[in-house]
N, CA, C and O of each residue as an XYZ file, in Angstrom:
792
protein
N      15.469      6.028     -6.290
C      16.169      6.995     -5.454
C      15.834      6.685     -4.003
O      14.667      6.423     -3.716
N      16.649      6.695     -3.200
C      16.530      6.368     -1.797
C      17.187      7.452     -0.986
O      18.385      7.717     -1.082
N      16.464      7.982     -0.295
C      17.366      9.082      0.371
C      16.976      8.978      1.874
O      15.935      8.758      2.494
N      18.404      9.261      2.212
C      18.583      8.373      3.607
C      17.984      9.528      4.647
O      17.897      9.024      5.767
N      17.697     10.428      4.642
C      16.592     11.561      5.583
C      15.688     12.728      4.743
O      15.994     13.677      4.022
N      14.609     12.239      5.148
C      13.804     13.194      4.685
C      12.453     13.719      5.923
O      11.550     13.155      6.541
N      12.905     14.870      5.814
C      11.604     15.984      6.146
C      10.258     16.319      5.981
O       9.918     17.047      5.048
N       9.402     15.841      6.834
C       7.767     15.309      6.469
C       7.140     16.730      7.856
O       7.002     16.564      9.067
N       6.971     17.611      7.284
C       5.992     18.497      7.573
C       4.437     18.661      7.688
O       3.735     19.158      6.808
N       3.997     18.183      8.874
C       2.622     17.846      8.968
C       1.966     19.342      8.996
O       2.443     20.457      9.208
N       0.371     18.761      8.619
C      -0.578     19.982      8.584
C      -1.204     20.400      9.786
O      -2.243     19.795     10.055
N      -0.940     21.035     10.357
C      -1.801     21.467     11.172
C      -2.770     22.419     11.729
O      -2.544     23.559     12.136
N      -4.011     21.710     11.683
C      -5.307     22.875     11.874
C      -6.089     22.672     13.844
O      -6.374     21.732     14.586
N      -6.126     24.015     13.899
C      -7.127     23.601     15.686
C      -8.644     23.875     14.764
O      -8.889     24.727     13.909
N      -9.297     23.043     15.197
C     -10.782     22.384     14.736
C     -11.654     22.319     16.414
O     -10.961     22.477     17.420
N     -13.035     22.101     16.538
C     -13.490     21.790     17.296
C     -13.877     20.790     17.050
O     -14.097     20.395     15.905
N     -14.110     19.928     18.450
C     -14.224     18.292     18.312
C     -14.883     17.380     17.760
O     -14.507     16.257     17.423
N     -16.578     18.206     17.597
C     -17.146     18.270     16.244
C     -17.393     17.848     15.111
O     -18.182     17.048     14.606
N     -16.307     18.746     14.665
C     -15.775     18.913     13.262
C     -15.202     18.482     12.967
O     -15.287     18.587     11.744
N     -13.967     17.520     13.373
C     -12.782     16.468     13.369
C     -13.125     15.902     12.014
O     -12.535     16.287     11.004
N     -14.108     14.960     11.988
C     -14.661     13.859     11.363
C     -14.919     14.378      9.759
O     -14.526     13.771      8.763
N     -15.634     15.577      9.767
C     -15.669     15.986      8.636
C     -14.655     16.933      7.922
O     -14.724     17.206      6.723
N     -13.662     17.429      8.818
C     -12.002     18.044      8.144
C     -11.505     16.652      7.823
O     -11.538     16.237      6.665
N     -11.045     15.924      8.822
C     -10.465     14.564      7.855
C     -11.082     13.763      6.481
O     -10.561     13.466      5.406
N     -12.291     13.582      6.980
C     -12.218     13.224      5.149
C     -12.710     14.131      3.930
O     -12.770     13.719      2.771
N     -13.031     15.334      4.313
C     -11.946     16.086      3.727
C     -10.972     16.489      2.852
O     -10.953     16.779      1.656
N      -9.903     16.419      4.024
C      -8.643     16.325      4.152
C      -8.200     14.607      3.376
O      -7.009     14.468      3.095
N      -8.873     13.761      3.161
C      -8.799     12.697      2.863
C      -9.187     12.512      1.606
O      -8.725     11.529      1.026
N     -10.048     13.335      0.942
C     -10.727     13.535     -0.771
C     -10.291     14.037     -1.136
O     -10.479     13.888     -2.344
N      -8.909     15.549     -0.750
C      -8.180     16.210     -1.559
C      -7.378     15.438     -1.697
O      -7.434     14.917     -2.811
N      -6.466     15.017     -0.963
C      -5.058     14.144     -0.891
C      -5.655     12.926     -2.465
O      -5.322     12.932     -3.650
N      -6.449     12.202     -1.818
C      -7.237     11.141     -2.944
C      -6.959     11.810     -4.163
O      -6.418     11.232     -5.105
N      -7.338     13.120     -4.194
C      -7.566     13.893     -5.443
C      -6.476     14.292     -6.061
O      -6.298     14.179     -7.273
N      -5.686     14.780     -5.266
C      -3.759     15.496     -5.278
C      -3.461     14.340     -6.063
O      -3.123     14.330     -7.247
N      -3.599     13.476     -5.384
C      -2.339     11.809     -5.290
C      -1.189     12.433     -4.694
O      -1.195     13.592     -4.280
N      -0.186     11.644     -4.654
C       1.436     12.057     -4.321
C       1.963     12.147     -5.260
O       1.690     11.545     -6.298
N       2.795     12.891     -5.091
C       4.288     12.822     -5.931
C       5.458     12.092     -5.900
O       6.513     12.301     -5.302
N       5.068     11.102     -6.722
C       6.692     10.139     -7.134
C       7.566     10.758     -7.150
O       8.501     10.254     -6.528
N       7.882     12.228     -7.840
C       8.982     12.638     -8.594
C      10.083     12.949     -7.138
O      11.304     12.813     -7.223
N       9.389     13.367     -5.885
C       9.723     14.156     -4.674
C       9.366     13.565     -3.544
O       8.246     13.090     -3.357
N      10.483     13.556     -2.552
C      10.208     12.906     -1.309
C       9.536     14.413     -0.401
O       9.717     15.526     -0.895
N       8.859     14.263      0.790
C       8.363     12.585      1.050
C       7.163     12.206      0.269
O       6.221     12.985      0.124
N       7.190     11.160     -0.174
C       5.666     10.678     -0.540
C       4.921      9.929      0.766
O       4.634      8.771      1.069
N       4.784     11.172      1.323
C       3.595     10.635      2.797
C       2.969     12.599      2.874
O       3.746     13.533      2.675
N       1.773     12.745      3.132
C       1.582     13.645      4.375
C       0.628     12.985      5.047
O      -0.069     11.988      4.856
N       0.851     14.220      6.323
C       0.341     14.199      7.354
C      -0.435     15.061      7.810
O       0.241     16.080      7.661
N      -1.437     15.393      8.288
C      -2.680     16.283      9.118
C      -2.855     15.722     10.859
O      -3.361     14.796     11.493
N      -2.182     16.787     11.046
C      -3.005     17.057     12.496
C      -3.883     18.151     13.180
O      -3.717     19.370     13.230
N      -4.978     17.265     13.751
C      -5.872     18.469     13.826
C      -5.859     18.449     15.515
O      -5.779     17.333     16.030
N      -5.915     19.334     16.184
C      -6.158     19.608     17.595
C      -7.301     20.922     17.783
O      -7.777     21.807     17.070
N      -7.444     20.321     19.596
C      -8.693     21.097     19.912
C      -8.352     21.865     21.327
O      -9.173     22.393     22.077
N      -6.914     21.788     21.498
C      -6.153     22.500     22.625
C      -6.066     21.158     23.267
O      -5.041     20.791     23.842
N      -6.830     20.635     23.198
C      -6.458     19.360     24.809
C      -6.023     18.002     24.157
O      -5.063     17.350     24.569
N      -7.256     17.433     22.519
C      -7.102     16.453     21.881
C      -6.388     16.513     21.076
O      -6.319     17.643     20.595
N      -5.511     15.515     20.473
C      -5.012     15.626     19.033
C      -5.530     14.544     18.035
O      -6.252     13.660     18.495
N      -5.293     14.542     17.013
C      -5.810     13.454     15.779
C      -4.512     13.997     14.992
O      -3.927     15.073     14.868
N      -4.328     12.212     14.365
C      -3.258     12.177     13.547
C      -3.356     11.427     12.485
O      -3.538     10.213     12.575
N      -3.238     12.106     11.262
C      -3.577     10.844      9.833
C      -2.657     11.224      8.759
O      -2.298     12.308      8.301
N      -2.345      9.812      8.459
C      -1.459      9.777      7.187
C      -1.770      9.671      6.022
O      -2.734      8.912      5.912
N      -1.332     10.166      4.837
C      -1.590      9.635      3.862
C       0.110      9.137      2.738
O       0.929      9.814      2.117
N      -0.047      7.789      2.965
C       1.142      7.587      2.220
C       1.153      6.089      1.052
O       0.560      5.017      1.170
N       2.133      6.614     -0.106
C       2.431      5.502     -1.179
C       2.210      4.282     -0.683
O       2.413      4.247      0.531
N       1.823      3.115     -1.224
C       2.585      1.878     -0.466
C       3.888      1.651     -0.442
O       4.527      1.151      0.483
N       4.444      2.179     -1.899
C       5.917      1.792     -1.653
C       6.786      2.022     -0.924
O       7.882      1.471     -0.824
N       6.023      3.480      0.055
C       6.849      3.505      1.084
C       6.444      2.603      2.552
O       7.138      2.767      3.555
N       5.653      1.966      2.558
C       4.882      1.810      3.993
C       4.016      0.475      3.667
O       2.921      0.921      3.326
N       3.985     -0.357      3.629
C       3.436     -1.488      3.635
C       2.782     -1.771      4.809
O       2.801     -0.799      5.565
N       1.929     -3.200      5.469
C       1.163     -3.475      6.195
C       1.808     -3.286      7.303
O       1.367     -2.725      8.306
N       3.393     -3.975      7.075
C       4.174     -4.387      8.666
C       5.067     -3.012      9.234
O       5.324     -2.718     10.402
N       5.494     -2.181      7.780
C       6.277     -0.973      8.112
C       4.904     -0.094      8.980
O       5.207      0.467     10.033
N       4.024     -0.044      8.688
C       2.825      0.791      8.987
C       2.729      0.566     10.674
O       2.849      1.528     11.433
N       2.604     -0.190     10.945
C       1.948     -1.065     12.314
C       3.832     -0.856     13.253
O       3.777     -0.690     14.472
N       5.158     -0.886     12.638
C       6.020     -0.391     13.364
C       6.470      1.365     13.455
O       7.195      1.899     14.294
N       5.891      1.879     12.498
C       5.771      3.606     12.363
C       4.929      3.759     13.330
O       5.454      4.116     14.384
N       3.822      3.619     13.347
C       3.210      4.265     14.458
C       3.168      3.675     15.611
O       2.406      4.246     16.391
N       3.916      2.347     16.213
C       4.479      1.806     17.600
C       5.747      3.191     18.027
O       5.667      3.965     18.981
N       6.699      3.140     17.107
C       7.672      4.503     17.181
C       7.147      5.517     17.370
O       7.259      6.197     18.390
N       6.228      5.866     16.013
C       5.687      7.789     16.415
C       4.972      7.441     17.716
O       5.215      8.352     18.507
N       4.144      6.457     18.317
C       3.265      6.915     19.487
C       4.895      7.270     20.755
O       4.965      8.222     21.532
N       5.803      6.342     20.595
C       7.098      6.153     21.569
C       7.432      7.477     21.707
O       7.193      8.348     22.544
N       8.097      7.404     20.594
C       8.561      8.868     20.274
C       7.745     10.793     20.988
O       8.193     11.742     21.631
N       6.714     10.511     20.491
C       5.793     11.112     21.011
C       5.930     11.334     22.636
O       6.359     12.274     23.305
N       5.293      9.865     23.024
C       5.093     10.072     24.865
C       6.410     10.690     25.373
O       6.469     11.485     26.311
N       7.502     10.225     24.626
C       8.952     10.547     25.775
C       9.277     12.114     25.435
O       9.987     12.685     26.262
N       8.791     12.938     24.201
C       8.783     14.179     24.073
C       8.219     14.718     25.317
O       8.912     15.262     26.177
N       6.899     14.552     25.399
C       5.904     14.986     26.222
C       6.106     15.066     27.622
O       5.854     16.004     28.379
N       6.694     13.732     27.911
C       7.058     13.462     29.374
C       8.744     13.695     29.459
O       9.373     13.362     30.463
N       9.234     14.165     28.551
C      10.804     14.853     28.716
C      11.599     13.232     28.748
O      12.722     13.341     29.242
N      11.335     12.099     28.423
C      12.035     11.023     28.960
C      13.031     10.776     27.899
O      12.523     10.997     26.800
N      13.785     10.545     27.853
C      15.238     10.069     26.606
C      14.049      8.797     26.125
O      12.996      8.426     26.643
N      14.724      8.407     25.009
C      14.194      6.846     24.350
C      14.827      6.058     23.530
O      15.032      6.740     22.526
N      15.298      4.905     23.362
C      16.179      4.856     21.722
C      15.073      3.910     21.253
O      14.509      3.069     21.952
N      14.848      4.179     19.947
C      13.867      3.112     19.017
C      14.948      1.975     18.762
O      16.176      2.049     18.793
N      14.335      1.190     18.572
C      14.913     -0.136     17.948
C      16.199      0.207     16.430
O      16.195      0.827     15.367
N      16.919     -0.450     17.039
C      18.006     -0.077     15.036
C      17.572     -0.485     13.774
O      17.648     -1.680     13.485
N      17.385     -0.142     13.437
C      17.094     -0.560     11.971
C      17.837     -2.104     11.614
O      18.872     -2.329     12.242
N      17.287     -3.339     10.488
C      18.251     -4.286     10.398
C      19.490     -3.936      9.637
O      19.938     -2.815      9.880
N      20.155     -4.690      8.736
C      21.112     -4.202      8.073
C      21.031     -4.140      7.077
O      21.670     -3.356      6.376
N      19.751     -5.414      6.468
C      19.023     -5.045      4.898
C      18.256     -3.288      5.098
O      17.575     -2.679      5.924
N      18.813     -3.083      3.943
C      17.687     -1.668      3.467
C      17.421     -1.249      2.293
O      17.711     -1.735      1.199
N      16.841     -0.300      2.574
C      15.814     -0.306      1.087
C      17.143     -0.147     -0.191
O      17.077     -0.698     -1.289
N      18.258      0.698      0.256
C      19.131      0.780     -0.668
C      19.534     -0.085     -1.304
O      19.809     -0.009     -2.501
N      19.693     -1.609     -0.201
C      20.347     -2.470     -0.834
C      19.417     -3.414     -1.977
O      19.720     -3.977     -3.029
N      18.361     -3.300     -1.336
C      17.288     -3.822     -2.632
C      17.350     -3.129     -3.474
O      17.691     -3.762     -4.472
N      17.153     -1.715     -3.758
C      17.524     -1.095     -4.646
C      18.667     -1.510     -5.799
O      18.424     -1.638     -6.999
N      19.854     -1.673     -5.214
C      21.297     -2.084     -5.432
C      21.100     -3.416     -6.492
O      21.385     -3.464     -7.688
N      20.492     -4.508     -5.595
C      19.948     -5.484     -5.930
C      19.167     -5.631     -7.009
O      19.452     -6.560     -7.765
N      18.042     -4.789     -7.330
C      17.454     -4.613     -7.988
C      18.343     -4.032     -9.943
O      18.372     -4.369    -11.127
N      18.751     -3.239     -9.196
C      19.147     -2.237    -10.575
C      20.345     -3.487    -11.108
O      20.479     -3.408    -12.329
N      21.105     -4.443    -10.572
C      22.089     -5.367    -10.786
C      21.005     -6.431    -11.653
O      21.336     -7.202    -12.554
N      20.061     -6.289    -11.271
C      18.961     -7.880    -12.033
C      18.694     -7.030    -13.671
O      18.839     -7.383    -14.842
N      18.248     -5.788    -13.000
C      17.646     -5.393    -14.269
C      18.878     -5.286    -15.195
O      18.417     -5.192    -16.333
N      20.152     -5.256    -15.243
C      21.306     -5.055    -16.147
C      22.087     -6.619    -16.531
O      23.033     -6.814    -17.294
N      21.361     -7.545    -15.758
C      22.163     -8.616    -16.070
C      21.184     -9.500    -16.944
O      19.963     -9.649    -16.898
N      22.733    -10.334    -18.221
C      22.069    -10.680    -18.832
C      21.180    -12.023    -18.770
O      20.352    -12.288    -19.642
N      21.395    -12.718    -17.826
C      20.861    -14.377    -17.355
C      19.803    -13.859    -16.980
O      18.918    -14.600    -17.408
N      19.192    -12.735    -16.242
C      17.751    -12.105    -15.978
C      17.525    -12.051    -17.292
O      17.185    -13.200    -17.572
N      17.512    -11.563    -18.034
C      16.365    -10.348    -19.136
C      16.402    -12.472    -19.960
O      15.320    -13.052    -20.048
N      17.481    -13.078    -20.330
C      17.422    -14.338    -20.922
C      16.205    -15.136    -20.497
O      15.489    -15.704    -21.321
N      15.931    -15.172    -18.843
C      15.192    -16.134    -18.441
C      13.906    -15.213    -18.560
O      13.025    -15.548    -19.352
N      13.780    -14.132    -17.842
C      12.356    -13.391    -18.457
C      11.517    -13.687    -19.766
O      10.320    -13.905    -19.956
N      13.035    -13.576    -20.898
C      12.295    -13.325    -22.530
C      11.685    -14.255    -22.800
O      10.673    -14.217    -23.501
N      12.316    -15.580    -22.155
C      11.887    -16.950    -22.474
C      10.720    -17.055    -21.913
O       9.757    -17.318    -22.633
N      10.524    -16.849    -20.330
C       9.146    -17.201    -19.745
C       8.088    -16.126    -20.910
O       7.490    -16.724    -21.805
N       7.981    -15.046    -20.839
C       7.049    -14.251    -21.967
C       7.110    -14.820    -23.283
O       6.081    -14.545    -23.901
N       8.061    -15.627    -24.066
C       7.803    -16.164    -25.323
C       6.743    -17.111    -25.274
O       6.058    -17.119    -26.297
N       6.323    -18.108    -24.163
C       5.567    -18.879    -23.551
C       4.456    -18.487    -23.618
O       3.736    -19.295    -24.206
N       3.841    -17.408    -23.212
C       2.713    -16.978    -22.945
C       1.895    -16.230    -24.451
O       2.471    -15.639    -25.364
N       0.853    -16.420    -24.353
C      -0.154    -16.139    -25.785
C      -0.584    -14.764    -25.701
O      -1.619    -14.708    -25.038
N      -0.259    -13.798    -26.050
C      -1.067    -12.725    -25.950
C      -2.732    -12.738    -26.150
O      -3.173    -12.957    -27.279
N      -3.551    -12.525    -25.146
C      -5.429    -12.391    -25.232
C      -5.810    -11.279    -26.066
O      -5.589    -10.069    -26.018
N      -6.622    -12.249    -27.059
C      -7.142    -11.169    -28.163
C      -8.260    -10.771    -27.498
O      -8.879    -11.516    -26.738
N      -8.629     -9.380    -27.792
C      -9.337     -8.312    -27.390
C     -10.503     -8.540    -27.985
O     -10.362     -9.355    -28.896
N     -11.598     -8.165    -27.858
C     -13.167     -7.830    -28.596
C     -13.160     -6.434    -29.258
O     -12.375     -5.561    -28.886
N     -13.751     -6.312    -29.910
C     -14.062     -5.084    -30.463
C     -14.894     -4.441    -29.759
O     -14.576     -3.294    -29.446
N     -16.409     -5.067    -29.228
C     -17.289     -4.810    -28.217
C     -17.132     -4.539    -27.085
O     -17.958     -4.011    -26.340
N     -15.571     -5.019    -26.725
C     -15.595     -4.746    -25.375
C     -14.566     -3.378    -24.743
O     -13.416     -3.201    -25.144
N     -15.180     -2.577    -23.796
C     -14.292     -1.246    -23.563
C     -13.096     -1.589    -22.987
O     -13.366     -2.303    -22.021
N     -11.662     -1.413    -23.109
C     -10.891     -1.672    -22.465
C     -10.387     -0.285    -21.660
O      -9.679     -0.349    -20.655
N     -10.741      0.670    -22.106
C     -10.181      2.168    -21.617
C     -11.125      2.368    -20.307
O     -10.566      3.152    -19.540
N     -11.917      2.080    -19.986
C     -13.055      3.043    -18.885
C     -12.461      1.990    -17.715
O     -12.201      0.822    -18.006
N     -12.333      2.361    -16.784
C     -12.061      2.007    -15.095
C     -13.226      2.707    -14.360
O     -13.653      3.854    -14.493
N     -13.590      1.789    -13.618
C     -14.408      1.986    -12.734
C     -14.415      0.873    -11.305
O     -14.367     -0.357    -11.258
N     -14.480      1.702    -10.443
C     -14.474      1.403     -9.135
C     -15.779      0.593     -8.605
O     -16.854      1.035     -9.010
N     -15.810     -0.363     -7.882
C     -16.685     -1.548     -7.296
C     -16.993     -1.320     -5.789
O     -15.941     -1.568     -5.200
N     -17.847     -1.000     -4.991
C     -17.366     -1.203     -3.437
C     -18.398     -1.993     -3.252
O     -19.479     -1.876     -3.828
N     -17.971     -3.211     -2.073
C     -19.214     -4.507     -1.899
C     -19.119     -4.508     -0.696
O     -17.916     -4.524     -0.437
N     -19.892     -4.498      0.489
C     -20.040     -4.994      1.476
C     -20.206     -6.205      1.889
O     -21.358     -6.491      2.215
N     -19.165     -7.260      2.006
C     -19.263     -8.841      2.226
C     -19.967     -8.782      3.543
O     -19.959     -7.836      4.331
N     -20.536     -9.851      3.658
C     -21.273    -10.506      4.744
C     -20.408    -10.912      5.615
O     -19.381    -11.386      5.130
N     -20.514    -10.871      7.124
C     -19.622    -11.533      7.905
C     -19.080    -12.668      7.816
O     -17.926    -12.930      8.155
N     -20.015    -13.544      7.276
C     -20.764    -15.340      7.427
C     -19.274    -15.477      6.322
O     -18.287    -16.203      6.438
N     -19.653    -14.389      5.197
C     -18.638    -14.724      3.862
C     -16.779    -14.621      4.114
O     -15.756    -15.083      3.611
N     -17.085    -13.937      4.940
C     -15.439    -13.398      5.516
C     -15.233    -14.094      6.481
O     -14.040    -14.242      6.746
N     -15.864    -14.534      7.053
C     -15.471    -15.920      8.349
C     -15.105    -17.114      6.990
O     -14.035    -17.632      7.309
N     -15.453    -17.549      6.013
C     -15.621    -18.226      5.139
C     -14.324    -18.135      4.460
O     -13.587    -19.116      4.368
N     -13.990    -16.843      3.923
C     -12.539    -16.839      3.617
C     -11.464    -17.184      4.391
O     -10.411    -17.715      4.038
N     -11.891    -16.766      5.691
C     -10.433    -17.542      6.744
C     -10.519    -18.756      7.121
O      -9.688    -19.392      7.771
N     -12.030    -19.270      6.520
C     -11.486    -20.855      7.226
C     -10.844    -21.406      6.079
O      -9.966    -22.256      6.228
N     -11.254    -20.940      4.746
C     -10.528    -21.737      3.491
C      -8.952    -20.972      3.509
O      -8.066    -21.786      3.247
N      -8.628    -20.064      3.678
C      -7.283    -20.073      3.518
C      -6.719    -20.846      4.450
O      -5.621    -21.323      4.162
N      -7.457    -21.240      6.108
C      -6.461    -21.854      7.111
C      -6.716    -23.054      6.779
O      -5.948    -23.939      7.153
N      -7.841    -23.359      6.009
C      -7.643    -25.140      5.511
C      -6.576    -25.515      4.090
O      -5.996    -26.535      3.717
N      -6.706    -23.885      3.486
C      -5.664    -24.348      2.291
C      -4.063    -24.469      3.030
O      -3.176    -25.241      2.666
N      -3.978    -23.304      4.357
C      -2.619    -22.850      4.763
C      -1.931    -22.013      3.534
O      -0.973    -22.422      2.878
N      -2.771    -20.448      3.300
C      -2.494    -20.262      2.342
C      -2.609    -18.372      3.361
O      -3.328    -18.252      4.353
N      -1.864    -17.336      2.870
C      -2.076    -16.544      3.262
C      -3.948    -15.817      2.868
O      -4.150    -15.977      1.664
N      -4.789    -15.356      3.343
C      -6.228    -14.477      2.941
C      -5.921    -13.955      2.077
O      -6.440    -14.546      1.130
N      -5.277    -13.030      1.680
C      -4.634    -12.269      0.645
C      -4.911    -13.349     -0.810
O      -5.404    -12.881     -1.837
N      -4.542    -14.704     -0.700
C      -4.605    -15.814     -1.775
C      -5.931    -16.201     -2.251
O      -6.404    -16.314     -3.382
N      -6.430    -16.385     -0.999
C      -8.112    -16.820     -1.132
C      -8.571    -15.707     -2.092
O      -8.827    -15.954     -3.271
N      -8.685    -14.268     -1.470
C      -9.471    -13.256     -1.952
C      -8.387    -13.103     -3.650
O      -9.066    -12.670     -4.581
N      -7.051    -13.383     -3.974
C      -6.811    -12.933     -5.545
C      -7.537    -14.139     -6.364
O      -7.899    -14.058     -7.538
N      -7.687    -15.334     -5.473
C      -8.492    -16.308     -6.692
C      -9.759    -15.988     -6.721
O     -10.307    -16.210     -7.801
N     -10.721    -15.322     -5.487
C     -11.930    -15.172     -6.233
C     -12.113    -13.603     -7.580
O     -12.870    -13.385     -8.526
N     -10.854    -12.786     -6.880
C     -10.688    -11.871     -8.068
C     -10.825    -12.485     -9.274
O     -11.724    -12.226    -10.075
N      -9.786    -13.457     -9.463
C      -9.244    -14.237    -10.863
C     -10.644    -14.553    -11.305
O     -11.068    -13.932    -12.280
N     -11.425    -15.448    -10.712
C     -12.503    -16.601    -11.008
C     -14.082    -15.125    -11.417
O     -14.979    -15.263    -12.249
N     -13.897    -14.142    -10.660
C     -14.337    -13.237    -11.249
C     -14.588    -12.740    -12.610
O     -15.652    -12.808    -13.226
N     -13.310    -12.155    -13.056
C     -12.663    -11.770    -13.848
C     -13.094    -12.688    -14.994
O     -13.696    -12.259    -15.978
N     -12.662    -14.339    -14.773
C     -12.724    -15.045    -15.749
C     -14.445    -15.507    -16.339
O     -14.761    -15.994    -17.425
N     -15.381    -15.107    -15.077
C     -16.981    -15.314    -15.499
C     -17.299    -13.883    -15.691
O     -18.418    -13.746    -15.197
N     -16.923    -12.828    -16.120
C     -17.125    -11.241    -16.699
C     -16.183    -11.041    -17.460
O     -15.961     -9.830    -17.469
N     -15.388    -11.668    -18.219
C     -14.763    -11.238    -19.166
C     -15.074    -12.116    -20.592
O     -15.580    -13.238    -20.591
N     -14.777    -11.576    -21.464
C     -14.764    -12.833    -22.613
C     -13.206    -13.524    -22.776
O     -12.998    -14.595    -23.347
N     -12.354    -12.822    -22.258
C     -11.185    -13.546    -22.032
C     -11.020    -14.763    -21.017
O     -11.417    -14.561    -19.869
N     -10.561    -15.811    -21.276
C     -10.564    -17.346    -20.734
C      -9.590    -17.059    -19.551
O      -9.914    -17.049    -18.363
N      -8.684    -16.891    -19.921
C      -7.676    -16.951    -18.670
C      -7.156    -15.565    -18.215
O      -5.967    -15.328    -18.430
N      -7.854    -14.705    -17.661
C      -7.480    -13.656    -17.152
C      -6.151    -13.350    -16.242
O      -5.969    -14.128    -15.306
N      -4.882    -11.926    -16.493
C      -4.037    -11.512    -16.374
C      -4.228    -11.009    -15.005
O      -5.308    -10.426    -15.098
N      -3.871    -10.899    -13.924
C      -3.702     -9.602    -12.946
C      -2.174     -9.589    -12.230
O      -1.178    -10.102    -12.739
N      -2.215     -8.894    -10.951
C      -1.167     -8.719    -10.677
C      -1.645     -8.300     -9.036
O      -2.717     -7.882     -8.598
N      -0.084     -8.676     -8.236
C      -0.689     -8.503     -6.597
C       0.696     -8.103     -6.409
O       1.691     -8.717     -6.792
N       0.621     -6.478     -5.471
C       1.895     -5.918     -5.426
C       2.703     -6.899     -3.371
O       2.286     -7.277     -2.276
N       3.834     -6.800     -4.085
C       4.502     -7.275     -3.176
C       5.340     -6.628     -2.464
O       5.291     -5.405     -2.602
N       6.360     -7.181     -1.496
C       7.475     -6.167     -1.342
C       8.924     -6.838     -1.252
O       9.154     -7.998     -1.596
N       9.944     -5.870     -0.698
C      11.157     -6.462     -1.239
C      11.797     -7.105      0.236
O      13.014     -7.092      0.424
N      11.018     -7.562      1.067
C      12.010     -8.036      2.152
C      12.317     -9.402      1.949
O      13.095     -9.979      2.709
């Protein structure tokens, strides 16, 4: 579903300056906790907290709506948008291109109904071996990892992706993979890296 305007009603609390730090996250462990709602647009909110003079502004939104590059041009606009309110000035944002999400959409729902797609899919998956499972091993429990890399190690990842010429993003899913494959009893480990549709 793509709907071409939707209405995003931010929160807003006056806080002292303080206190900012600890209303946002917060405000950041319920949302975590909520999640969003697929079923209903928008899947974003927003909190703003002010102190009469300061403001603070934080989002919380899907990726599917907002990716790295949509993110970094939303808030070039909201700051635009913003100043010329403030200072009464007219503004026009940039136009949108002429691809949009609809038409991927469009695009999309045409692949999933045609039959030369689902043909070439069935075939690539007939290919592949399904990984037998352990009995010993839990497949139901998820649990969360947080690591603090070393600088030395993350300078390390960008020189190997700029010597592979490979996006960082690549470097860091193969050491996932190579992970995966020395902690699992499975040989060739499955994952997945979300993309987008431009």
């Amino acid at each position: 579903v793509v709907n071409p305007h939707v209405r995003l009603v931010p929160e807003v609390l006056t806080v002292r300056e303080p206190d900012v730090a600890e209303v946002r996250a917060s405000w950041q462990r319920q949302v975590t906790k909520d999640g969003l709602d697929l079923a209903k647009a928008p899947i974003m909110r927003c909190l703003v907290l002010t102190d009469g003079d300061i403001g603070w502004c934080t989002f919380a939104t899907h990726h599917s709506l907002l990716d790295g590059w949509s993110h970094s041009r939303f808030m070039v606009e909201l700051a635009t948008l913003y100043d010329a309110e403030i200072s009464g000035r007219a503004v026009q944002t940039p136009v949108p291109p002429n691809g949009t999400s609809a038409e991927f959409v469009r695009l999309e729902t045409e692949a999933v109904r045609s039959p030369q797609t689902s043909l070439f899919w069935n075939q690539e998956l007939a290919q592949l071996r399904p990984a037998r499972r352990q009995d010993n091993v839990s497949h139901a429990a998820t649990r969360q990892v947080v690591l603090d890399l070393p600088d030395a190690l993350l300078t390390g990842v960008e020189e190997v992706a700029a010597r592979l010429r490979v996006p960082v993003r690549s470097v860091y899913l193969a050491a996932h993979l190579r992970a995966l494959s020395a902690e699992s009893p499975i040989e060739t480990p499955t994952t997945g890296l979300v993309v987008n549709g431009r």
